[in-house]
C-alpha positions as CSV (number, residue, x, y, z in Angstrom):
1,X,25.1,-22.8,-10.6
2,X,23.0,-19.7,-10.2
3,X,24.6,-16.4,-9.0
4,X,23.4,-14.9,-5.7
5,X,21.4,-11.5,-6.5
6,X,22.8,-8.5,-5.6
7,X,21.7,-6.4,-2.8
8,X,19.8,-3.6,-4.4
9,X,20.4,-0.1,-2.9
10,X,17.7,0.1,-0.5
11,X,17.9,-3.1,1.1
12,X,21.5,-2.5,1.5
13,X,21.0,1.1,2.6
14,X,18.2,-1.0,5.4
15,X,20.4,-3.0,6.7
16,X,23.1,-0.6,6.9
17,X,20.8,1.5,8.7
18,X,19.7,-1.4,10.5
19,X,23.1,-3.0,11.9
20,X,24.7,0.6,12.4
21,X,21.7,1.4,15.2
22,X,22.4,-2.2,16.6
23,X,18.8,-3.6,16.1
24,X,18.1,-7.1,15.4
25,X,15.7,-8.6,12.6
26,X,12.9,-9.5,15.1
27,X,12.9,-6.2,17.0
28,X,12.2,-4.8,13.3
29,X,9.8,-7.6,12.4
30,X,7.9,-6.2,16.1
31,X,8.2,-2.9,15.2
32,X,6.6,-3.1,11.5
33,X,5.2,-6.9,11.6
34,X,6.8,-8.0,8.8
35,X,8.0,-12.0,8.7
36,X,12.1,-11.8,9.7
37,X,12.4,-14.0,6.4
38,X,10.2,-11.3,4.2
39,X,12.9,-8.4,6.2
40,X,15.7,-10.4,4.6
41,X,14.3,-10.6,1.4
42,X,14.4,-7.2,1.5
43,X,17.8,-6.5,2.7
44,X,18.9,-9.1,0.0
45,X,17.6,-7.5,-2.4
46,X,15.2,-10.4,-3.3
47,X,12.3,-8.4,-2.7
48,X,11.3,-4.6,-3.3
49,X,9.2,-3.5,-0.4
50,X,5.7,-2.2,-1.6
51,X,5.6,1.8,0.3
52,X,3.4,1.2,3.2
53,X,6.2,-1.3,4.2
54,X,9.5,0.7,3.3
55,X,7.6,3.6,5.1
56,X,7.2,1.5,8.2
57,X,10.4,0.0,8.3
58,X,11.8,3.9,8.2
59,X,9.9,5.1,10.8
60,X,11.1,2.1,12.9
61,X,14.8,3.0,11.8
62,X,14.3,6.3,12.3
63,X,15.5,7.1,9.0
64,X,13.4,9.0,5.9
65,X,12.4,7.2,3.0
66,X,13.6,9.6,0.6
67,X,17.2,8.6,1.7
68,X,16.5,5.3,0.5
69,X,14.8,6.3,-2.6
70,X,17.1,8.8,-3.7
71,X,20.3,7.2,-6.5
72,X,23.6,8.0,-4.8
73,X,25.1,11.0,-5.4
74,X,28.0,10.6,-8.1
75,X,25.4,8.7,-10.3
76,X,22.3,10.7,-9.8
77,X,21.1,12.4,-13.0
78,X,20.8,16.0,-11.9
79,X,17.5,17.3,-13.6
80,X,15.9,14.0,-12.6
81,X,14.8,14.8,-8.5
82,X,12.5,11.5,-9.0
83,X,14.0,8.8,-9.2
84,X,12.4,4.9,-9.9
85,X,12.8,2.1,-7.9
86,X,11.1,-1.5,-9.6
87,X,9.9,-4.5,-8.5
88,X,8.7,-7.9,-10.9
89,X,5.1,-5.9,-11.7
90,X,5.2,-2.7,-9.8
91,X,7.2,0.6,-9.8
92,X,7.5,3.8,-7.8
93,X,8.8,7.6,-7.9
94,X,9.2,9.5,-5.4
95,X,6.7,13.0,-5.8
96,X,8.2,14.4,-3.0
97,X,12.1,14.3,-2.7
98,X,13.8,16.4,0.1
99,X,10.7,15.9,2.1
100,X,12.8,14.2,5.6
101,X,10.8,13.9,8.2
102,X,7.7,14.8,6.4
103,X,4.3,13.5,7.4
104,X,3.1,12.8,4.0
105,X,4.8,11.2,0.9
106,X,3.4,11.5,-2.7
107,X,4.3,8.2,-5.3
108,X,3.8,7.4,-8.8
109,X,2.5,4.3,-8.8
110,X,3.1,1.7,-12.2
111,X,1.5,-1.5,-12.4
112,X,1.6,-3.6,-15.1
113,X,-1.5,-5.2,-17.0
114,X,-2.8,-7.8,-15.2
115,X,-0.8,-8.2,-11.9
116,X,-0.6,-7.3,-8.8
117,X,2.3,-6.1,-6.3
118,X,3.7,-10.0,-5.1
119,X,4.6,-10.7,-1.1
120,X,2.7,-9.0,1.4
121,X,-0.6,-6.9,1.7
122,X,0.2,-3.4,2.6
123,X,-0.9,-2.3,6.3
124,X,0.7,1.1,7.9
125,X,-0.3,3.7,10.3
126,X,-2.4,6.4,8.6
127,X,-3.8,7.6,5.2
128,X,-3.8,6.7,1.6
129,X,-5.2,8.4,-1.2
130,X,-5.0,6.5,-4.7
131,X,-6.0,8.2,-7.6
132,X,-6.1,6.7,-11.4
133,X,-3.9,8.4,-13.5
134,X,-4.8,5.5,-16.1
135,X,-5.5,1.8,-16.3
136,X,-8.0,-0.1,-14.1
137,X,-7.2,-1.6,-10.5
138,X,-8.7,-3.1,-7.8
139,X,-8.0,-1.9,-4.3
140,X,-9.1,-4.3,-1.9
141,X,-9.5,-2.6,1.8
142,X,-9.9,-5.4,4.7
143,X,-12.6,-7.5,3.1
144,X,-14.1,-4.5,0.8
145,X,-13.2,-4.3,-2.8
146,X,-12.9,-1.2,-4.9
147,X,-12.9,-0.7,-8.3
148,X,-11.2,2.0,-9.8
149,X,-10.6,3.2,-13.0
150,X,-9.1,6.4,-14.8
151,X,-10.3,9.8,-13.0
152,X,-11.5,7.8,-10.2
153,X,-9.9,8.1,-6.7
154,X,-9.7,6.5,-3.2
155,X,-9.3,7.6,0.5
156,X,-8.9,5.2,3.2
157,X,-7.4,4.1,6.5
158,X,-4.0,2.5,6.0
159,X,-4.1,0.6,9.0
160,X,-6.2,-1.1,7.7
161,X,-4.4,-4.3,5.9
162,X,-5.0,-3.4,2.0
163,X,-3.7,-4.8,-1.4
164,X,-3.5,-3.5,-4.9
165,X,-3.8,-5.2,-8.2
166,X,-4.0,-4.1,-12.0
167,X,-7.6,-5.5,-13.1
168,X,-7.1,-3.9,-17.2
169,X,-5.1,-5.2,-20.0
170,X,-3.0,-1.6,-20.0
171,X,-0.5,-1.3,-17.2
172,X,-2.0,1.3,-14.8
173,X,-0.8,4.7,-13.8
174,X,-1.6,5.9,-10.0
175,X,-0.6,9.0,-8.0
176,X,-0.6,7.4,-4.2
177,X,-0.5,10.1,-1.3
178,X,0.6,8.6,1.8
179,X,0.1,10.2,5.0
180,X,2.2,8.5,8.2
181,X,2.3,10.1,11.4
């Protein structure tokens, strides 16, 4: 028989947050339009929620994202203020720890060769700036496809539903500057 997966930090930290304000799944899945069952995924720790969605599930908790991103203290490696969170084919650091209740958040974006973040397309209120660090991806925007690769960058409307996949046979390296209002 298989053993349940853990809750990872920051879906527990979610629906800590979450049950301790007293709001139900589908007032959060109204508030950020994510599927209930995709929400408690998350809070399983099943899933990893790409950034546009853990930033709009913060801002409809009214709680900052680099609380959830952040290692708790008695563990957290003190010269390290970025810390990684991973999902299947994609990982993420926090550029820009200690920066609560900040309008714009800076990632590190890793994805590997040849995939592409799994579960939902990416759709939040604001801006996104992608630029290549290294690798090749694919940045679809509504219906429009760009093609970026090392040196190149991207600025676009986030509310705009969008999706991200590694096109090379390297994984890919991308700084991602998110701006939410």
């Amino acid at each position: 028989m298989p053993r349940p997966k853990k809750a990872s930090p920051i879906g527990q930290r979610i629906k800590s947050a979450r049950t301790r304000k007293k709001i139900a799944l589908d007032q959060l899945a109204n508030e950020t339009g994510c599927r209930i069952e995709f929400l408690k995924e998350i809070e399983s720790g099943a899933e990893m929620p790409p950034v546009g969605t853990l930033l709009q599930i913060c801002r409809a908790l009214h709680i900052d994202s680099g609380d959830l991103l952040q290692e708790p203290a008695p563990a957290r490696d003190k010269r390290a203020d970025a810390y990684t969170k991973r999902t299947q084919n994609y990982a993420y650091t926090t550029l820009t720890p200690g920066a609560e209740h900040k309008h714009l958040k800076a990632f590190r974006i890793q994805v590997k060769a040849m995939q592409e973040h799994q579960g939902v397309g990416y759709q939040h209120e604001g801006e996104e700036f992608v630029y290549v660090l290294k690798g090749r991806i694919e940045v679809t925007v509504g219906d429009h496809v760009n093609r970026l690769e090392a040196g190149q960058s991207l600025h676009f409307n986030s509310g705009i539903q969008h999706h991200m996949r590694n096109t090379g046979e390297e994984d890919a390296e991308l700084m991602v500057v998110v701006y939410h209002p």
